[in-house]
N, CA, C and O of each residue as an XYZ file, in Angstrom:
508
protein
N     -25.504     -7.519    -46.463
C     -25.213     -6.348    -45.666
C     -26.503     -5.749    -45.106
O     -26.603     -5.340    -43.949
N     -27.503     -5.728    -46.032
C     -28.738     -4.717    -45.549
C     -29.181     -6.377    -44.244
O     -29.074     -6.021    -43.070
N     -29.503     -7.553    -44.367
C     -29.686     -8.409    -44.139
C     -29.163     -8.134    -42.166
O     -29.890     -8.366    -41.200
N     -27.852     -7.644    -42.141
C     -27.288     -7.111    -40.915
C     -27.521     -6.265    -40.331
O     -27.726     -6.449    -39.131
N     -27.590     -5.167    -40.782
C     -28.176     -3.949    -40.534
C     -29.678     -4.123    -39.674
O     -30.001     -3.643    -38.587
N     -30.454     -5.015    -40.626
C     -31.456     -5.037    -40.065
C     -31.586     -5.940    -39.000
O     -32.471     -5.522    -38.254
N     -31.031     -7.148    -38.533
C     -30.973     -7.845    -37.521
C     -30.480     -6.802    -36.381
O     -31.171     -6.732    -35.365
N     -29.344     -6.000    -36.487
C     -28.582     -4.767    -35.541
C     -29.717     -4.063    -35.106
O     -29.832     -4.018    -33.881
N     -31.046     -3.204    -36.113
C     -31.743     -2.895    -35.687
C     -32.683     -3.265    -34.682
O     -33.049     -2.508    -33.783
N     -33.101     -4.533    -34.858
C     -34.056     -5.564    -34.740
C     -33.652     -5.883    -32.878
O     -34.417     -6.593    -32.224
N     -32.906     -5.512    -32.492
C     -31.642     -6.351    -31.595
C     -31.868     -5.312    -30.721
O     -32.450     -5.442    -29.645
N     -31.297     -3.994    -31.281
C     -31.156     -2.807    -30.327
C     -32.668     -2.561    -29.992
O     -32.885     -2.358    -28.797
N     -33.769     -2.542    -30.845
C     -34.781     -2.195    -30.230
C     -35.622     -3.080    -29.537
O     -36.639     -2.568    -29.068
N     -35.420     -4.505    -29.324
C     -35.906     -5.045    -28.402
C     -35.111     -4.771    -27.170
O     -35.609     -4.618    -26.055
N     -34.017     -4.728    -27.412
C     -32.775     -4.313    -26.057
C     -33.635     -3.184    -25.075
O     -34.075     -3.302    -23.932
N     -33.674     -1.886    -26.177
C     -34.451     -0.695    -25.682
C     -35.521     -1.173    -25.012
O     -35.414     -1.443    -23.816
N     -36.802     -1.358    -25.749
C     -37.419     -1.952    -25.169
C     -37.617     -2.651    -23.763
O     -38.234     -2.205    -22.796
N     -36.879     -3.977    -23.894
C     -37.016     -4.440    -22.266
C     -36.549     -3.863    -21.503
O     -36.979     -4.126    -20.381
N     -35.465     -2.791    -21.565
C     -34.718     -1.784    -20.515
C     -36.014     -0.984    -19.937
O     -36.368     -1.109    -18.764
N     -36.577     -0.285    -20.721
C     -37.325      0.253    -20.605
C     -38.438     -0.146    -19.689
O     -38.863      0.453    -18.702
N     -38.836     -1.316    -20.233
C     -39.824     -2.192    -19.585
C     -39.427     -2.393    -18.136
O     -40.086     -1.870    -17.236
N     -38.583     -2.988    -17.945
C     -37.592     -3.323    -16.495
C     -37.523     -2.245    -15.664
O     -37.292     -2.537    -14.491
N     -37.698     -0.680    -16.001
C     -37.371     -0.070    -14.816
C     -38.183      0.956    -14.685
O     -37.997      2.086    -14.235
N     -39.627      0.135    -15.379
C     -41.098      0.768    -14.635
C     -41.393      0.223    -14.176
O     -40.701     -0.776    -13.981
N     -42.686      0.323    -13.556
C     -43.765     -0.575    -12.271
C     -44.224     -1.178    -13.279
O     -44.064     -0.740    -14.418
N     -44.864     -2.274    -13.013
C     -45.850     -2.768    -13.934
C     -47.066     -2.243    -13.083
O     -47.943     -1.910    -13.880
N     -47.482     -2.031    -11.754
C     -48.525     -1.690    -11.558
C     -48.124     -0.110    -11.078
O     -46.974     -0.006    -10.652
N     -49.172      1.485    -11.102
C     -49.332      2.151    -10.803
C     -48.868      2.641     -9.123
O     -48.042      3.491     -8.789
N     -49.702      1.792     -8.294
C     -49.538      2.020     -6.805
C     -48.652      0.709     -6.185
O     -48.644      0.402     -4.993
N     -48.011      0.100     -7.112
C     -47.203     -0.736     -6.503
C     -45.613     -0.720     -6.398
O     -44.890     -0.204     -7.251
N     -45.086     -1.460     -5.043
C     -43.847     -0.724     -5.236
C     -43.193     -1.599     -4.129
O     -43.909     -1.958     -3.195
N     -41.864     -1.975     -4.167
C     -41.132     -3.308     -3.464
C     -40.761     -3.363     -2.119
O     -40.442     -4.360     -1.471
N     -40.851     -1.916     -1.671
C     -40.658     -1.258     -0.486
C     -42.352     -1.183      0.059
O     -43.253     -0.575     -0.519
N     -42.485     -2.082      1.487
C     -43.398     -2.081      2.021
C     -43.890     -0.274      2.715
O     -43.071      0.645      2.692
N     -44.925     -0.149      3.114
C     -45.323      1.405      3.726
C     -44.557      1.156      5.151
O     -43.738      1.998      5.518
N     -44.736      0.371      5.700
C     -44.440      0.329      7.170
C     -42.763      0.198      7.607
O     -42.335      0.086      8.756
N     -41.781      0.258      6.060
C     -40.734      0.769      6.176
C     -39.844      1.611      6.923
O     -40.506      2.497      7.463
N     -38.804      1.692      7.142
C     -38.332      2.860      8.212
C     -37.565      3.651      7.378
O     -36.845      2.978      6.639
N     -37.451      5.106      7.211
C     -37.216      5.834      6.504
C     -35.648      5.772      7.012
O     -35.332      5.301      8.105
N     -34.514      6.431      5.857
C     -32.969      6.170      5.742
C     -32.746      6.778      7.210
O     -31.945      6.196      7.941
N     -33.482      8.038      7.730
C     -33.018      8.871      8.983
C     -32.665      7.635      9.801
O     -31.637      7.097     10.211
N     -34.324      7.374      9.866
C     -34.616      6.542     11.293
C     -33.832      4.880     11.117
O     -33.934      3.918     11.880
N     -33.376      4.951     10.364
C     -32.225      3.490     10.227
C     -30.643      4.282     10.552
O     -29.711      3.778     11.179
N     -30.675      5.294     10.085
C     -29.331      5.686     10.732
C     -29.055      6.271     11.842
O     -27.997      6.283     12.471
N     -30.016      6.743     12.055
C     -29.734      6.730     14.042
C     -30.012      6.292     14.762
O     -29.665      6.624     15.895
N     -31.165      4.832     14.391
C     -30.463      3.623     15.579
C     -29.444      2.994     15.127
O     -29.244      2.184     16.032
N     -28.348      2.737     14.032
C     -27.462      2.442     13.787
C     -26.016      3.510     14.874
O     -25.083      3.198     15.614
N     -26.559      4.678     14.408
C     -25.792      5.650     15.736
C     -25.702      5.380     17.152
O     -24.705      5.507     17.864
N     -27.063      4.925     17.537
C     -27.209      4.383     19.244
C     -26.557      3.864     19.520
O     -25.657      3.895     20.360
N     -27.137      2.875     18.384
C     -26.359      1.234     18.630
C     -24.467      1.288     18.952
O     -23.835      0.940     19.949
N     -24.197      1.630     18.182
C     -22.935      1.812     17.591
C     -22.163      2.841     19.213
O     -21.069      2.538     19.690
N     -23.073      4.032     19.789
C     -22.460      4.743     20.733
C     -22.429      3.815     22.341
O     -21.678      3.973     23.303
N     -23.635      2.773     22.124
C     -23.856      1.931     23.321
C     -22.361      0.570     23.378
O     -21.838     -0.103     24.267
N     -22.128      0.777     21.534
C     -21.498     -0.657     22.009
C     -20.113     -0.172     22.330
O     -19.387     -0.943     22.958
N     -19.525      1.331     21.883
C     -18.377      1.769     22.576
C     -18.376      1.962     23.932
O     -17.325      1.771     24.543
N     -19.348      2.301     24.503
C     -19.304      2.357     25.839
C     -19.382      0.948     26.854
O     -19.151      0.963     28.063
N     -19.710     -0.085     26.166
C     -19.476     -0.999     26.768
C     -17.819     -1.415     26.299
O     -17.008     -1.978     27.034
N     -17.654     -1.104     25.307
C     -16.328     -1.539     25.476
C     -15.464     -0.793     26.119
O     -14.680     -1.385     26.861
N     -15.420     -0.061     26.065
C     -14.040      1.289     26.726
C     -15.252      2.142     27.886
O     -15.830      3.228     27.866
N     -15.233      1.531     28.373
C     -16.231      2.777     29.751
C     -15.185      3.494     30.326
O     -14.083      3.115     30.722
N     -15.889      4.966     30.302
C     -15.124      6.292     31.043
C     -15.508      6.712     32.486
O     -16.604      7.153     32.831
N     -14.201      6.458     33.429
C     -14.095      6.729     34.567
C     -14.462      7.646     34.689
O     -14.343      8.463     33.776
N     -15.297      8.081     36.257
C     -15.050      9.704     36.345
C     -13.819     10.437     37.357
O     -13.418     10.097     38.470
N     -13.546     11.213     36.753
C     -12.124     12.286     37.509
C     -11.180     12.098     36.953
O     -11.413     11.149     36.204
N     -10.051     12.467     36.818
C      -8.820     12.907     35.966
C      -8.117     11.488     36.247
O      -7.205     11.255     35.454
N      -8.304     10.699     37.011
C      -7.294      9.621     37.521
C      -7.455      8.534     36.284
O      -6.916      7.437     36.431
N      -8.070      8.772     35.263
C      -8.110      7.729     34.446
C      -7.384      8.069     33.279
O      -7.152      7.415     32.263
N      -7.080      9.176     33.605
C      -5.996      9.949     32.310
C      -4.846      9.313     32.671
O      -4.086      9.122     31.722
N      -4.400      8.849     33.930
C      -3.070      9.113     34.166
C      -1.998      7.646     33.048
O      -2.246      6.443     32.979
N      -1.245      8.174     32.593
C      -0.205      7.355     31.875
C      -0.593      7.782     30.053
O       0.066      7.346     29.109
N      -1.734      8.664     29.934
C      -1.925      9.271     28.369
C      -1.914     10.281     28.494
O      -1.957     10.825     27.391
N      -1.857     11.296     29.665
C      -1.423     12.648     29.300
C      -0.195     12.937     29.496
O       0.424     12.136     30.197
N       0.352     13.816     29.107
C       2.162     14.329     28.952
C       1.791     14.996     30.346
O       0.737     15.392     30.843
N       2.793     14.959     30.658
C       3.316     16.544     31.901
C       4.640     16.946     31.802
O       5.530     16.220     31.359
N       4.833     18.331     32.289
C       6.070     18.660     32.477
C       7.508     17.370     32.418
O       8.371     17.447     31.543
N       7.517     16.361     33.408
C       8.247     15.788     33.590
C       8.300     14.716     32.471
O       9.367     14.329     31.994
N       7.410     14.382     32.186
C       7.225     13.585     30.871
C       7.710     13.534     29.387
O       7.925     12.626     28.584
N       7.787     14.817     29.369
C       8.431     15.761     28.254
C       9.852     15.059     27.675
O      10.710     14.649     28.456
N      10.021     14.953     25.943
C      11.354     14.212     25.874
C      12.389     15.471     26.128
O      13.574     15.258     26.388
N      11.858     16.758     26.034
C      13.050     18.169     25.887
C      13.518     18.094     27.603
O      14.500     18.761     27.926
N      12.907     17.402     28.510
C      13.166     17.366     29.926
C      14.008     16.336     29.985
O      15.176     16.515     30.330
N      13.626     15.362     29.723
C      14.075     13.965     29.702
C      16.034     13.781     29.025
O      17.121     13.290     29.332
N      15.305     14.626     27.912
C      16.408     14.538     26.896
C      16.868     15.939     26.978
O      15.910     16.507     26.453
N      17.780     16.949     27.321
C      17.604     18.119     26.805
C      18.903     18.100     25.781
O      19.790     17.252     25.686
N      18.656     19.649     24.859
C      19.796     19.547     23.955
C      20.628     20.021     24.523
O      20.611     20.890     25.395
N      21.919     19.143     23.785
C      23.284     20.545     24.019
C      23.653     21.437     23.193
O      23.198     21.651     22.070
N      24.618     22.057     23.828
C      24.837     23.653     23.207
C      25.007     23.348     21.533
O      25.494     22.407     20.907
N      24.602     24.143     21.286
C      25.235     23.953     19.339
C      25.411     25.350     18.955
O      24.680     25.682     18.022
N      26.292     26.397     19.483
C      26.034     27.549     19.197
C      26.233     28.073     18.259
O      27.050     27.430     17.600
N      25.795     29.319     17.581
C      25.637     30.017     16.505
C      27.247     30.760     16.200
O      27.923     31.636     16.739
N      27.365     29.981     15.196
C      28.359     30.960     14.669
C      28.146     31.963     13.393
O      27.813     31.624     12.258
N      28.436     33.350     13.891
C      28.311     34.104     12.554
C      29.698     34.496     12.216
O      30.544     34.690     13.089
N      29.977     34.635     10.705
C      31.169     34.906      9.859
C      30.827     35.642      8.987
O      29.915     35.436      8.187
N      31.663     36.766      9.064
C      31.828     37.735      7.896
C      33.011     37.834      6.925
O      34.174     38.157      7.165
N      32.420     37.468      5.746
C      33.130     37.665      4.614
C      33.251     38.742      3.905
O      32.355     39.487      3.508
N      34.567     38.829      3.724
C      34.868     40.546      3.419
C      35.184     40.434      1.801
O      35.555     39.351      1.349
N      35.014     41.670      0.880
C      34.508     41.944     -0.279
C      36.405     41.224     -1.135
O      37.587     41.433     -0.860
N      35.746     40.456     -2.089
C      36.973     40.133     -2.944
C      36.168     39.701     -4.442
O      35.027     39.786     -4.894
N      37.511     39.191     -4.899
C      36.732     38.916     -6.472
C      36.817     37.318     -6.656
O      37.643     36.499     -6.252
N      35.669     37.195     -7.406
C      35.174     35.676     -7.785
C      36.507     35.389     -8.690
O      37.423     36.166     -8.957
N      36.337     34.130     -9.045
C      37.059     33.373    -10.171
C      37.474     34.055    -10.849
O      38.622     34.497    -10.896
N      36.208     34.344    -11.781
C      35.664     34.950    -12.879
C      36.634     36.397    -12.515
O      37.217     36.859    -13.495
N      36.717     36.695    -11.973
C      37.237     38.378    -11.753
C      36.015     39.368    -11.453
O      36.060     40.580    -11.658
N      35.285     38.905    -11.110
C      34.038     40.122    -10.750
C      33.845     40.079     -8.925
O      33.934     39.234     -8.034
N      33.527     41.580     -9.053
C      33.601     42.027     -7.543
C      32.568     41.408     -6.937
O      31.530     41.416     -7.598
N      32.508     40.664     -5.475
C      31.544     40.044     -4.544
C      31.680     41.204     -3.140
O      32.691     41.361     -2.455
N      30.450     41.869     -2.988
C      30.272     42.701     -1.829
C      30.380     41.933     -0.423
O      29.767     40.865     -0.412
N      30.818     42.157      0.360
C      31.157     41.545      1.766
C      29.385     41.570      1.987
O      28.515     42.306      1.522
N      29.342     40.316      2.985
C      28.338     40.133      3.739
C      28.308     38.987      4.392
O      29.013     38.104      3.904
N      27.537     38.648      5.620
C      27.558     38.051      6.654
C      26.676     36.611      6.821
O      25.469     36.433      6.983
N      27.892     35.592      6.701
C      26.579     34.436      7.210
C      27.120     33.475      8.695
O      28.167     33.351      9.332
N      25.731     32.932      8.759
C      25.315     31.983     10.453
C      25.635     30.595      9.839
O      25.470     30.177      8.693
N      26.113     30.043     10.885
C      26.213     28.531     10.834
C      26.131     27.973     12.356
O      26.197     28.611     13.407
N      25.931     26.284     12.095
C      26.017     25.957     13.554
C      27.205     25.855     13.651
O      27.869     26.241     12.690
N      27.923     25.286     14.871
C      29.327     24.932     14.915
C      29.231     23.262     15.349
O      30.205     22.519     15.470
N      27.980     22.935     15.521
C      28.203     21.049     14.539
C      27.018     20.752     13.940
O      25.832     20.989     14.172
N      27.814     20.013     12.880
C      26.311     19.435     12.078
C      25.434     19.091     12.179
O      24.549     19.192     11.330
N      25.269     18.198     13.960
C      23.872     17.478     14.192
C      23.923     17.928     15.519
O      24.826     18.447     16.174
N      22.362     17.514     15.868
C      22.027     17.867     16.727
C      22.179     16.704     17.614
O      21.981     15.544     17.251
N      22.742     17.269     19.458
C      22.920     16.111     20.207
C      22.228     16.775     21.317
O      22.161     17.888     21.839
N      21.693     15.471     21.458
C      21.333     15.411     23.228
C      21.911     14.532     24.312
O      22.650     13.571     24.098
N      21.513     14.943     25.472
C      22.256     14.441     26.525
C      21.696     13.623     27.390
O      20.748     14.324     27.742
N      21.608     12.720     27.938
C      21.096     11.308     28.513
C      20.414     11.927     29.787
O      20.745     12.962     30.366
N      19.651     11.287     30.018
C      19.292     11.747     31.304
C      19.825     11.930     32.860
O      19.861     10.932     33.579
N      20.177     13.026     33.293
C      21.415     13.218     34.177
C      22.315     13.593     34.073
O      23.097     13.910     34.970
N      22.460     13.662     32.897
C      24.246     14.154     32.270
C      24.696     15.882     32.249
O      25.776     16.446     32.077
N      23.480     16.315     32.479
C      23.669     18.061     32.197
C      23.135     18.188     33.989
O      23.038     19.291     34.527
């Protein structure tokens, strides 16, 4: 048992050890990253250039509104134009005061409904 113990020891502290060792310099002023390096900025914004030059070669923007035409909505475009709804009008009903099941008094009061369940629209032309 002690025989284990001490190999466990023996084990972990060379472990320590080379960890240790591994993630210093061995020399003072030395270091894997050359000086003449480009700092993270200056790599990410010619990565930005780059990246804004190569959208513009792909998708180039016209000038004047005529290049919008077929992605912007207009009036006429609209599905509520196209499509409009039909009537579904509001019905309100008042229920007047009686007693539940149970025998206990329910105060009158007033509720809305549609008068159909779903909503329809009408084809284009039809209204």
């Amino acid at each position: 048992m002690k025989y284990q113990y001490r190999t466990l020891v023996t084990v972990g502290l060379i472990s320590l050890i080379l960890s240790v060792i591994s993630c210093s310099r061995l020399f003072p002023g030395s270091s894997p990253i050359p000086d003449s390096a480009s700092t993270i900025e200056e790599i990410y914004d010619q990565h930005d250039l780059e990246e804004q030059s190569m959208r513009q070669l792909q998708h180039p923007i016209p000038d004047g509104p005529s290049h919008l035409d077929g992605y912007t909505r207009d009036v006429y475009d609209e599905l509520s134009v196209r499509f409009p709804r039909l009537p579904n009008p509001t019905i309100i009903m008042y229920i007047f005061p009686h007693l539940s099941l149970e025998k206990t008094p329910v105060p009158g009061y007033s509720t809305m409904f549609q008068m159909y369940e779903t909503v329809e629209y009408a084809l284009p032309g039809e209204i």
